[in-house]
DRENNU-802881 format. One record per residue: x, y negated, z of N, C-alpha, C, CB in turn; residue number from 1. Coordinates in Angstrom, 3 decimals, always signed. Glycine has a CB too. Layout:
BEGIN
PT     n.east    n.north       n.up    ca.east   ca.north      ca.up     c.east    c.north       c.up    cb.east   cb.north      cb.up     n
PT          X          Y          Z          X          Y          Z          X          Y          Z          X          Y          Z   NUM
...
REM end
This chain:
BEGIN
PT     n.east    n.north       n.up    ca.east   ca.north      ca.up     c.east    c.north       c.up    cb.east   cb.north      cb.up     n
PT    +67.355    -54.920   +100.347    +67.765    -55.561    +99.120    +68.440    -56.888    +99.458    +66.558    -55.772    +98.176     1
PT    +69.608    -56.937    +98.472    +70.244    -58.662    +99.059    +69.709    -59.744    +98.240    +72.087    -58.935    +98.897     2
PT    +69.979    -60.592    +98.476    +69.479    -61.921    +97.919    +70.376    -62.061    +96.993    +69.382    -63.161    +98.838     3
PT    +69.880    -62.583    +95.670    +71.155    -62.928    +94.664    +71.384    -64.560    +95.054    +70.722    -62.664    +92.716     4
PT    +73.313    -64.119    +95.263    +74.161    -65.238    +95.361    +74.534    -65.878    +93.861    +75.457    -64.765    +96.154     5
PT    +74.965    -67.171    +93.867    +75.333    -67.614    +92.973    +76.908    -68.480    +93.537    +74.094    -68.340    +92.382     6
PT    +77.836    -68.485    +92.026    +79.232    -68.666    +92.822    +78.780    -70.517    +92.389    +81.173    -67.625    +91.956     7
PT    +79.424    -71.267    +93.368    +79.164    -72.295    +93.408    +80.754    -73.201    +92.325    +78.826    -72.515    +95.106     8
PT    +80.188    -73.461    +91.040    +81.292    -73.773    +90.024    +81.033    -75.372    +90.222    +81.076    -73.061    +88.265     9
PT    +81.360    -75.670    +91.136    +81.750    -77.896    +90.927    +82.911    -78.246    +89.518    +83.129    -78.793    +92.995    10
PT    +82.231    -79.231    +89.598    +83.164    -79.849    +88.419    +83.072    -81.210    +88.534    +82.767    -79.463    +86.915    11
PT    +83.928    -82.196    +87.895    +83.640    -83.528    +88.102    +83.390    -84.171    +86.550    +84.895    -84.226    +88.973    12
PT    +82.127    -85.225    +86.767    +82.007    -85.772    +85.498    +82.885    -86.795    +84.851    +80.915    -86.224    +85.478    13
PT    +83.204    -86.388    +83.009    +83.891    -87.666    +83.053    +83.551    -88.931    +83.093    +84.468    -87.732    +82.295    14
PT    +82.273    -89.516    +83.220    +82.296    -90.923    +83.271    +81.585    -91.211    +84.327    +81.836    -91.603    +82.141    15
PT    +80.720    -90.765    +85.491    +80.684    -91.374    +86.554    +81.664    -90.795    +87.677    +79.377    -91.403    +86.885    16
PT    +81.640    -89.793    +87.163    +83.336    -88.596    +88.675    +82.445    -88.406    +89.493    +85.186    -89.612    +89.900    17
PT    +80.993    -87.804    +89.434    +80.431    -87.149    +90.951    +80.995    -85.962    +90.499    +78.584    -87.069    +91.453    18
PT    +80.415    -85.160    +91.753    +80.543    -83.675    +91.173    +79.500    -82.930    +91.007    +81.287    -82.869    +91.893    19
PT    +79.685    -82.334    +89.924    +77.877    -81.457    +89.912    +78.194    -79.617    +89.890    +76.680    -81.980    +87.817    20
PT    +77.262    -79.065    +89.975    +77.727    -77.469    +89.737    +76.840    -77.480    +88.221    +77.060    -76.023    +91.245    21
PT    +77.885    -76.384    +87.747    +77.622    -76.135    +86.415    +78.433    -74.686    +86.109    +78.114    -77.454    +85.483    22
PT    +77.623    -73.892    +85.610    +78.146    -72.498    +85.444    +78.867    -72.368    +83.826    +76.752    -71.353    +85.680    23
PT    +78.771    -73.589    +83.117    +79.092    -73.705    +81.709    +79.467    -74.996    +81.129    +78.053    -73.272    +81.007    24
PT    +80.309    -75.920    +82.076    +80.620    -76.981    +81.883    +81.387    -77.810    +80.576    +81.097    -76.984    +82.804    25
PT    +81.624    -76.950    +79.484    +81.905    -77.192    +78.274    +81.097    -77.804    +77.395    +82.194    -76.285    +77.849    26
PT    +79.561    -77.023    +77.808    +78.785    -77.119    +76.712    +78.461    -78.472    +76.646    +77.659    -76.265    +76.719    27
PT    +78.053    -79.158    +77.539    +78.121    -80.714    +77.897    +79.040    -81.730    +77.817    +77.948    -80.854    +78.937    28
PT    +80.566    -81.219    +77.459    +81.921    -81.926    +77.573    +81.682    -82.703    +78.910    +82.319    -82.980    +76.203    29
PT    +81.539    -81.265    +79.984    +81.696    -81.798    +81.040    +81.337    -83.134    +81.879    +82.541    -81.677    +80.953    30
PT    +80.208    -83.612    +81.530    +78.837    -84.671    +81.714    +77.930    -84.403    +83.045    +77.698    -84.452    +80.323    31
PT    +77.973    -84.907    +83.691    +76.434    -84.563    +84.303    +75.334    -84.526    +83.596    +75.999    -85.415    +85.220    32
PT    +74.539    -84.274    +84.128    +73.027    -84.155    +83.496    +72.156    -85.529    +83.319    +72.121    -83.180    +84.504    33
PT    +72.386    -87.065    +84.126    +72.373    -87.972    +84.480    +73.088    -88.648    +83.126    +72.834    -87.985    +85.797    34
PT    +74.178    -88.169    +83.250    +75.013    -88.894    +81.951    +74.853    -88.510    +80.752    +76.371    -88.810    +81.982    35
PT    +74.292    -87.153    +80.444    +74.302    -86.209    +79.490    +73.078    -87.279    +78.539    +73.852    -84.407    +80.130    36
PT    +72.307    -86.667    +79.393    +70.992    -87.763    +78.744    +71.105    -89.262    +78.756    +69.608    -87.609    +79.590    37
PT    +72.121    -89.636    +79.148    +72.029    -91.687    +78.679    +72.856    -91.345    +77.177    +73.419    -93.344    +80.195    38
PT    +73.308    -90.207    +76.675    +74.284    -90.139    +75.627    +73.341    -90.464    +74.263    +75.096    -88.573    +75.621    39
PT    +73.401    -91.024    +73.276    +72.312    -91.205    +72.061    +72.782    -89.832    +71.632    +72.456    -92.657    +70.781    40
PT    +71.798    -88.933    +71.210    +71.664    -87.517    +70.905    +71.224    -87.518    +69.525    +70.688    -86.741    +71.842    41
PT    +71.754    -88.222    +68.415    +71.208    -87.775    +66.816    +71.585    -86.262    +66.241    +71.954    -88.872    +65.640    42
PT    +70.062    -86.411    +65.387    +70.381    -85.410    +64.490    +70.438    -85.480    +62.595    +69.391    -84.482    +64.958    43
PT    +71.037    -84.857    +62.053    +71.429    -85.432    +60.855    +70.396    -84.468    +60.099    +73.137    -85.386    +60.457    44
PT    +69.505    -84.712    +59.441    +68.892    -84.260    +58.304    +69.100    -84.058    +56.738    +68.152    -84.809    +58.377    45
PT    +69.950    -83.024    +56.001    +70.359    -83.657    +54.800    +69.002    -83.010    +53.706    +72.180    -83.155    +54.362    46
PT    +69.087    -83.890    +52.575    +68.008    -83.457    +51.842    +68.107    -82.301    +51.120    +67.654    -84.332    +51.063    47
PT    +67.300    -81.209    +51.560    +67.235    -80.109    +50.294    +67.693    -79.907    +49.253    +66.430    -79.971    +49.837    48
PT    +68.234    -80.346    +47.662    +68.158    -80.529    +47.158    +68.111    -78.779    +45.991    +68.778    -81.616    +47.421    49
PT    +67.306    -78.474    +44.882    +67.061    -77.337    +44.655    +68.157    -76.972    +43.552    +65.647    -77.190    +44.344    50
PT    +68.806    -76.303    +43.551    +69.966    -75.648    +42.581    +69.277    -75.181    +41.385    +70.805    -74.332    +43.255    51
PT    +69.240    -75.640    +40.205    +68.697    -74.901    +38.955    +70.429    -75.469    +37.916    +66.589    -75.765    +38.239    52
PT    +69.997    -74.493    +36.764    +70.948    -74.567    +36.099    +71.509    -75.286    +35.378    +70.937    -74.039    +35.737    53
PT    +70.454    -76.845    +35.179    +70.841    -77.839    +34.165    +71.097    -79.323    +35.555    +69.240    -78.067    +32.650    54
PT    +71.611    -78.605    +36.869    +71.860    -79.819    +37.730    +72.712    -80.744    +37.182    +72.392    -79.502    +38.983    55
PT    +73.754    -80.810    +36.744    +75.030    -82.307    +36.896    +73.563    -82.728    +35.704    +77.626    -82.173    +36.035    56
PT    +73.430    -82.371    +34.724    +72.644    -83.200    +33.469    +71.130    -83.410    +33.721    +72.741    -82.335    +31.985    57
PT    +70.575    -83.279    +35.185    +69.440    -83.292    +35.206    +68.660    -84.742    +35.605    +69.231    -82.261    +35.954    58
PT    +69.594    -85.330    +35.618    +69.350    -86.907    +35.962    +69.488    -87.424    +34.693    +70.407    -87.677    +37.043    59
PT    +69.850    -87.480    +33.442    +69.835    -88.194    +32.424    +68.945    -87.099    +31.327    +71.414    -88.674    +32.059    60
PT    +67.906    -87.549    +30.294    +67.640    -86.489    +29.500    +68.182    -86.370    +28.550    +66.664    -86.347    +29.209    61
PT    +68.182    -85.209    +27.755    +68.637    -84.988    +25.770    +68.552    -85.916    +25.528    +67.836    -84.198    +24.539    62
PT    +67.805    -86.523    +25.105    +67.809    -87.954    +24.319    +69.044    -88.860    +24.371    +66.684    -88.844    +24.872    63
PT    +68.873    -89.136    +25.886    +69.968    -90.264    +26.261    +71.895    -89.808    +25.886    +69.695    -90.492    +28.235    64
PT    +71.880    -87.920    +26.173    +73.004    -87.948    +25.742    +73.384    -87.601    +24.247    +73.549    -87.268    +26.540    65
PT    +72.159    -87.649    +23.399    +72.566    -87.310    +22.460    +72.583    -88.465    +21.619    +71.991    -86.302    +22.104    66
PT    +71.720    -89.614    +22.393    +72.614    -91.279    +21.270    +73.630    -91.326    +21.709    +72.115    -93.093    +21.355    67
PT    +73.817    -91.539    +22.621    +75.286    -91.703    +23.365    +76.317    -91.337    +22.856    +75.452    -91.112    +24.476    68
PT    +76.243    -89.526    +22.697    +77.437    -89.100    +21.727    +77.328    -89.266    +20.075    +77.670    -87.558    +21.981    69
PT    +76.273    -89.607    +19.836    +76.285    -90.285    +18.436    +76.760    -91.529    +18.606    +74.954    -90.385    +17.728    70
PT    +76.489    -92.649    +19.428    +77.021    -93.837    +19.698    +78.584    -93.540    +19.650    +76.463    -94.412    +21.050    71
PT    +78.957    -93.417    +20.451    +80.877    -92.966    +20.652    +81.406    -92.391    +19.206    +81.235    -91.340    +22.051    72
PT    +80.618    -91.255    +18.786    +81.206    -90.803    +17.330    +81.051    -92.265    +16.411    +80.141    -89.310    +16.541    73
PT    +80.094    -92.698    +16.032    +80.314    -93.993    +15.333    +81.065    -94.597    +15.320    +79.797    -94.706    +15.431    74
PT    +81.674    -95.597    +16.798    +82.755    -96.068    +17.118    +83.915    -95.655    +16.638    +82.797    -96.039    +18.138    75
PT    +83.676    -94.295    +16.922    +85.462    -93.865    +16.803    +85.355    -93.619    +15.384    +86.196    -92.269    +17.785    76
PT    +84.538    -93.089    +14.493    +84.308    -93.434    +12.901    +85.172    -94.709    +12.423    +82.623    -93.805    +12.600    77
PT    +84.265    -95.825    +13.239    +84.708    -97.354    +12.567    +86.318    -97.475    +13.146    +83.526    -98.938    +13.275    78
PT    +87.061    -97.238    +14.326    +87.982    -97.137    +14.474    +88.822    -96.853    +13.605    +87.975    -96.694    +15.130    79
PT    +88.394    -95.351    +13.293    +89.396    -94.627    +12.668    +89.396    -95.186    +11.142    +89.118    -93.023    +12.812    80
PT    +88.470    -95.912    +10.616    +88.776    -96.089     +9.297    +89.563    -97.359     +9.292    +87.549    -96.107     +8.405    81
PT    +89.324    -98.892    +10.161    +90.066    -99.228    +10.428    +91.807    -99.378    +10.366    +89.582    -99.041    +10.890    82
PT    +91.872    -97.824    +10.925    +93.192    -97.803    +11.465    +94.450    -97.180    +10.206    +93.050    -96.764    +12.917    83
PT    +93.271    -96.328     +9.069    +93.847    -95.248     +9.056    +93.762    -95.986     +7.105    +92.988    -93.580     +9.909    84
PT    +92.374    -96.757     +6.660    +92.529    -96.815     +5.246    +92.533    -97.962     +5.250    +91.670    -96.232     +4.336    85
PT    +92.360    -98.978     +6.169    +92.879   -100.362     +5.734    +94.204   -100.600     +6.178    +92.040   -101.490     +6.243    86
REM end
């Protein structure tokens, strides 16, 4: 039985330029292992947030939009009489 060979893939790093072997030198953008790990490695967590059917309006309740659009109709009431019989 033979011994398993391995093909010897050198590459050079980009920020110190040794050379290291690496059979997949992409996955690292071509780093040593030395350099790989001085790199800050974050990960981004975004929040869950749950899809139901009253989402865009689920931050304000009935209440609030229904003075509101009574508020605005008023306005434009007093506007319009304003504009239209005086």
């Amino acid at each position: 039985m033979k011994p398993t060979y391995y093909n010897a893939l050198w590459h050079n790093c980009q920020t110190c330029h040794i050379h290291y072997m690496s059979e997949q030198p992409h996955i690292r953008a071509y780093l040593c292992d030395d350099c790989w790990n001085k790199l800050p490695h974050f990960t981004v967590k975004a929040p869950k947030k749950e899809v139901t059917l009253d989402t865009p309006m689920s931050d304000w309740p009935m209440v609030w939009i229904a003075l509101y659009t009574t508020g605005c109709m008023v306005l434009i009431g007093i506007i319009g009489y304003y504009l239209w019989l005086k």
